[in-house]
C-alpha positions in Angstrom: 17.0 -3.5 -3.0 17.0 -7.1 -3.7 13.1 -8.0 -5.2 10.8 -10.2 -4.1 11.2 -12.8 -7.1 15.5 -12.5 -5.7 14.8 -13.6 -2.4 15.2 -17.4 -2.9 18.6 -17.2 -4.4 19.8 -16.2 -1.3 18.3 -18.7 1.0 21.0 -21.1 1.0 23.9 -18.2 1.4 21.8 -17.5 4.4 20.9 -20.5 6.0 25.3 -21.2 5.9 25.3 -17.8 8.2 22.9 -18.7 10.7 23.7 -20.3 13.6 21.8 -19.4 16.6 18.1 -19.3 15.0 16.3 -22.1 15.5 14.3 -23.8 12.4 11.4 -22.3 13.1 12.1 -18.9 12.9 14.0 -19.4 9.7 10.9 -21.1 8.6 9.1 -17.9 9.8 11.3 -14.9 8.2 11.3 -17.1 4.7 7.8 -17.8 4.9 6.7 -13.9 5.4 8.9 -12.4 2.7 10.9 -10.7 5.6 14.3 -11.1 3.3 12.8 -9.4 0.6 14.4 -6.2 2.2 16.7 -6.9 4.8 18.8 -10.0 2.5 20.8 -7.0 0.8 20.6 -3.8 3.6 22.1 -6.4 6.3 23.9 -9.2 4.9 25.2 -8.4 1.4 27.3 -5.7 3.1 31.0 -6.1 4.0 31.0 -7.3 7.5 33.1 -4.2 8.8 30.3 -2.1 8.8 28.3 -1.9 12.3 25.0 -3.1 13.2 23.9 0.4 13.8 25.0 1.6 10.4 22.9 -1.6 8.9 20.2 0.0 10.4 20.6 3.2 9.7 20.4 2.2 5.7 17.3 -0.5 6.1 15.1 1.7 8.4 16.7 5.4 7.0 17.1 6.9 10.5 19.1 6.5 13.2 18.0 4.0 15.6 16.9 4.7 19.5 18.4 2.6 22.1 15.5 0.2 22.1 15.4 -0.4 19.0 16.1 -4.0 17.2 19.1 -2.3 15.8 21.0 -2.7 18.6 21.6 -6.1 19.0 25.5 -7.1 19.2 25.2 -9.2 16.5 23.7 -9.5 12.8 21.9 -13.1 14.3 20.9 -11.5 16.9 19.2 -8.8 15.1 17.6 -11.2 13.1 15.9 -13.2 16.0 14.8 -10.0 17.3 13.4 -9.7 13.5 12.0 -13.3 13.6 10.0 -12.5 16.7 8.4 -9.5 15.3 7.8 -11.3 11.7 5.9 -14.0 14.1 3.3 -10.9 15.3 2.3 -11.6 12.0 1.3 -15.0 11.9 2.0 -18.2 10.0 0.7 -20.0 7.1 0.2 -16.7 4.9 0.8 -17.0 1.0 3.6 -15.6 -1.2 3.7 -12.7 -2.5 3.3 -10.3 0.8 2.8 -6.3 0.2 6.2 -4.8 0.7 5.5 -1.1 0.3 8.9 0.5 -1.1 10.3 -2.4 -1.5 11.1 -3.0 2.3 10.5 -5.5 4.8 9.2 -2.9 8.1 9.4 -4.0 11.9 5.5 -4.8 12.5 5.1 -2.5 16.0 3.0 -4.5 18.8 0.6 -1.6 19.1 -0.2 -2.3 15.0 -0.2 -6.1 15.5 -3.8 -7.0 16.6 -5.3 -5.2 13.7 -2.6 -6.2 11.2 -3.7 -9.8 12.5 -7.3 -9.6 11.6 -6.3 -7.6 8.5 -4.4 -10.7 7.5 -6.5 -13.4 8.7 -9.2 -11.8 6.3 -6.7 -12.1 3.0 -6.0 -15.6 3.8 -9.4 -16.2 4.3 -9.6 -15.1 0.3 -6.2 -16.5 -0.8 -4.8 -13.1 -1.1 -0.8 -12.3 -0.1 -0.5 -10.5 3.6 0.5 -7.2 4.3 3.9 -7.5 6.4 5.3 -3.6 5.9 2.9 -1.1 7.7 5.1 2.4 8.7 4.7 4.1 11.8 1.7 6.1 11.8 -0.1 4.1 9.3 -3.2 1.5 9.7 -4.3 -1.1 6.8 -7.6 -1.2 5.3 -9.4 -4.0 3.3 -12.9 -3.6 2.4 -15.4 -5.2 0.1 -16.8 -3.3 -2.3 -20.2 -4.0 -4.3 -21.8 -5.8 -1.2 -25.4 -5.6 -2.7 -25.6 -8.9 -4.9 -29.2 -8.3 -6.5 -29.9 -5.0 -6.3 -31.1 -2.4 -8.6 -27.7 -0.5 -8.7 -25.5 -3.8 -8.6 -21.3 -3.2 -8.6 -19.0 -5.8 -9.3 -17.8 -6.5 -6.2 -14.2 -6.2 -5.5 -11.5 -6.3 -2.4 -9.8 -2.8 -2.0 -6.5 -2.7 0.3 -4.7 0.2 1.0 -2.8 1.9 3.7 -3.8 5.0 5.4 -2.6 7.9 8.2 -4.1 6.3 11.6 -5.9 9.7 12.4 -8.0 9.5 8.8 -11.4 9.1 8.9 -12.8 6.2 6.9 -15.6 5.9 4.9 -17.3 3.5 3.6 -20.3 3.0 0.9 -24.0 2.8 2.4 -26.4 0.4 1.4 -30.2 0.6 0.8 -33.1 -1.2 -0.9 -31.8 0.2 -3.9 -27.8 -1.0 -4.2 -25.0 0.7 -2.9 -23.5 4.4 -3.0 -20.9 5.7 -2.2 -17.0 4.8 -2.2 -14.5 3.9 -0.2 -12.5 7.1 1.1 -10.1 8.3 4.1 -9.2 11.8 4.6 -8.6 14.6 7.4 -10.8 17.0 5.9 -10.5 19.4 8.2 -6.8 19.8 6.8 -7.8 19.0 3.3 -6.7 15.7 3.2 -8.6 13.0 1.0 -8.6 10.2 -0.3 -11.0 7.6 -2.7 -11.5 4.5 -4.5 -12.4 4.9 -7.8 -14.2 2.9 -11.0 -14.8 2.6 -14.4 -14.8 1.5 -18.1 -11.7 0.3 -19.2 -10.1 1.8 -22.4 -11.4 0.4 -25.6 -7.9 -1.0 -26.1 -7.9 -3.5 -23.5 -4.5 -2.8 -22.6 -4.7 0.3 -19.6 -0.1 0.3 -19.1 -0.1 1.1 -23.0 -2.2 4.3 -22.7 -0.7 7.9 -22.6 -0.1 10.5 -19.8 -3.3 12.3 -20.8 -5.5 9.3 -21.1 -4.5 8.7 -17.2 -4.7 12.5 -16.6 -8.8 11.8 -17.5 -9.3 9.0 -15.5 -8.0 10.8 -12.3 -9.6 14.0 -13.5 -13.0 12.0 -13.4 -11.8 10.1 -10.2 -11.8 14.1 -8.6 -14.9 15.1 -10.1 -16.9 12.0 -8.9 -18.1 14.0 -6.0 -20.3 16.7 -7.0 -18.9 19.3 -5.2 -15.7 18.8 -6.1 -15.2 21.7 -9.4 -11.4 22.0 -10.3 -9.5 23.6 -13.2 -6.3 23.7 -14.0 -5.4 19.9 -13.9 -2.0 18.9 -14.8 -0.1 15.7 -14.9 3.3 16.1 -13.1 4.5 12.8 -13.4 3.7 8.8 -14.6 5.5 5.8 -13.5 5.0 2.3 -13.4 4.1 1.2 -9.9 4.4 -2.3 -9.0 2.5 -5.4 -9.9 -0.4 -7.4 -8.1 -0.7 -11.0 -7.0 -3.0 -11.6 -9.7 -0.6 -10.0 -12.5 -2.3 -6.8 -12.6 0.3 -3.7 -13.4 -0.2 -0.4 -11.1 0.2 2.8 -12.4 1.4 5.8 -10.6 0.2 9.4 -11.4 1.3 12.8 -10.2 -0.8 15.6 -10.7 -1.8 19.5 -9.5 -5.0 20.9 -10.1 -6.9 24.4 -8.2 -10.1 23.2 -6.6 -12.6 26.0 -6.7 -14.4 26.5 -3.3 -18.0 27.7 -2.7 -16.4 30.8 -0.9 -15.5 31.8 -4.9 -11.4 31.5 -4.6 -9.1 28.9 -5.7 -6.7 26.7 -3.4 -3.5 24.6 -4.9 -3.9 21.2 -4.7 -1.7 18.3 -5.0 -1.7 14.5 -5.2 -1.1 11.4 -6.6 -2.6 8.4 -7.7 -2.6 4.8 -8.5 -4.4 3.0 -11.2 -4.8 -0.3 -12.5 -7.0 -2.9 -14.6 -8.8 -5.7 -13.1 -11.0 -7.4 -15.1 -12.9 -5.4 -17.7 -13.2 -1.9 -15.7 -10.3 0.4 -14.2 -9.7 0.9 -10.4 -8.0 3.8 -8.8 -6.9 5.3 -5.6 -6.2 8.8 -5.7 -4.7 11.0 -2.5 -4.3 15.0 -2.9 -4.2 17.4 -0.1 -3.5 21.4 -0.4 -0.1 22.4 -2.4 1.1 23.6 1.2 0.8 20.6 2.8 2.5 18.6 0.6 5.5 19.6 1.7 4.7 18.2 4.7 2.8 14.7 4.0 3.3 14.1 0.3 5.4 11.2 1.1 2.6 9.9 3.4 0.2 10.7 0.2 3.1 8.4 -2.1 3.1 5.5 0.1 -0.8 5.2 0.5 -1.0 5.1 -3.3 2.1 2.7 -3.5 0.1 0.5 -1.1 -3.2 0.4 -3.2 -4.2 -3.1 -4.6 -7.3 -4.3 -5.9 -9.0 -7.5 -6.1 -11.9 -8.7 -8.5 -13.3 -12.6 -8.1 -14.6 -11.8 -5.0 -18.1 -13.1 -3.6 -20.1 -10.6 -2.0 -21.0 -10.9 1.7 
């Protein structure tokens, strides 16, 4: 897919192709990043191909008869586009979350809170959120509210994506500071979900450090939770994920581990996570749910941790 940084090399190859859109909503899709992922799935394509089969590569399924996909023509796809990219709002800055490197169709149902989600990042200069998948609902929170107290955090935005039916979580506050993470799960299924902090390695430099040193962080990440005993950690896999707004490079980690229940047996568990440096301490997000249901949401599990960005700078409420 074209990347976000490509998008403007295109604009004028773009603007020659369409006709029927008025200035504003070209002003609206360029503003919002909504080329990012639709500049090579729709118009880089020879022009034989159909609409539907457009669609069928940008969205990955085939589309239903009310869906934007079946407009008779490529401009009029994209003013059904521009419409939806206007749910959104004007006036955001660059640099919008594009989780999997696609532009989504912002669903009206998802719009209102989207909106406020939004309005809150521009209210600290952060990039919007324009991509949030069917099912899904965006979170931002502050954490380290309690400026002053006896336990004090630095206080930083978290934003992340998460399955609609989740339960959230969020840290409590007393006389004494703040407790408590940021989290999201179905735990009656045994699916969770956490923010995550601390030290940053002695080197400075987090994207330089090993498999194993990641394998700790996520390993302490689990264990944060008292009741959480495991054995048997493993790292499957580590990739570089994508890179913030403010610079900061995401890791992502896939890993197994047997969490040991107070029943006395084991269950496989599996999950992934995503870690990064801001400022002088290391954030993470990790997502794991039971080796049986991974099968069935680890993809869900991948894009929450793709989603995952971090903010420091911020003043507490």
């Amino acid at each position: 897919m074209v990347e976000l940084g490509d998008t403007y090399s295109y604009v004028h190859y773009i603007y020659d192709r369409i006709t029927s859109i008025t200035p504003e909503m070209k002003q609206v899709i360029i503003a919002l990043g909504i080329l990012t992922g639709v500049t090579e799935a729709f118009w880089l394509q020879p022009v034989k191909q159909s609409s539907r089969s457009h669609c069928r590569k940008l969205f990955a399924e085939e589309p239903s008869s009310s869906s934007v996909c079946d407009s008779s023509s490529r401009q009029g796809f994209l003013q059904t586009l521009a419409g939806q990219a206007a749910l959104v709002g004007f006036g955001m800055t660059a640099g919008p979350l594009l989780v999997g490197g696609k532009a989504g169709v912002v669903q009206p149902a998802q719009a209102a809170g989207l909106s406020k989600v939004n309005s809150e990042l521009a209210g600290y200069g952060l990039p919007p959120i324009l991509d949030v998948p069917g099912g899904f609902s965006p979170l931002v929170e502050v954490y380290g509210k309690a400026a002053g107290a006896k336990k004090e955090r630095e206080t930083l935005l978290v934003q992340f994506l998460y399955p609609s039916l989740w339960v959230v979580s969020k840290p409590s506050i007393d006389k004494n500071g703040e407790e408590g993470t940021i989290s999201a799960g179905d735990y009656q299924k045994g699916d969770s979900a956490a923010f995550y902090v601390e030290e940053g390695p002695a080197s400075g430099k987090l994207e330089q450090e090993s498999a194993d040193y990641f394998g700790e962080v996520v390993k302490r990440a689990i264990g944060q939770k008292s009741q959480n005993v495991y054995q048997n950690f493993k790292v499957l896999k580590k990739r570089p994920g994508a890179k913030g707004a403010n610079g900061a490079q995401y890791t992502i980690v896939e890993f197994k581990y047997e969490l040991l229940t107070g029943a006395g047996f084991t269950v496989d568990r599996k999950g992934v996570a995503s870690v990064t440096q801001v400022g002088k301490n290391v954030q993470g997000l990790w997502v794991a749910t039971t080796a049986a249901r991974w099968k069935k949401i680890g993809n869900d599990c991948i894009t929450m941790a793709d989603s995952f960005r971090v903010y420091d700078g911020i003043a507490p409420a």
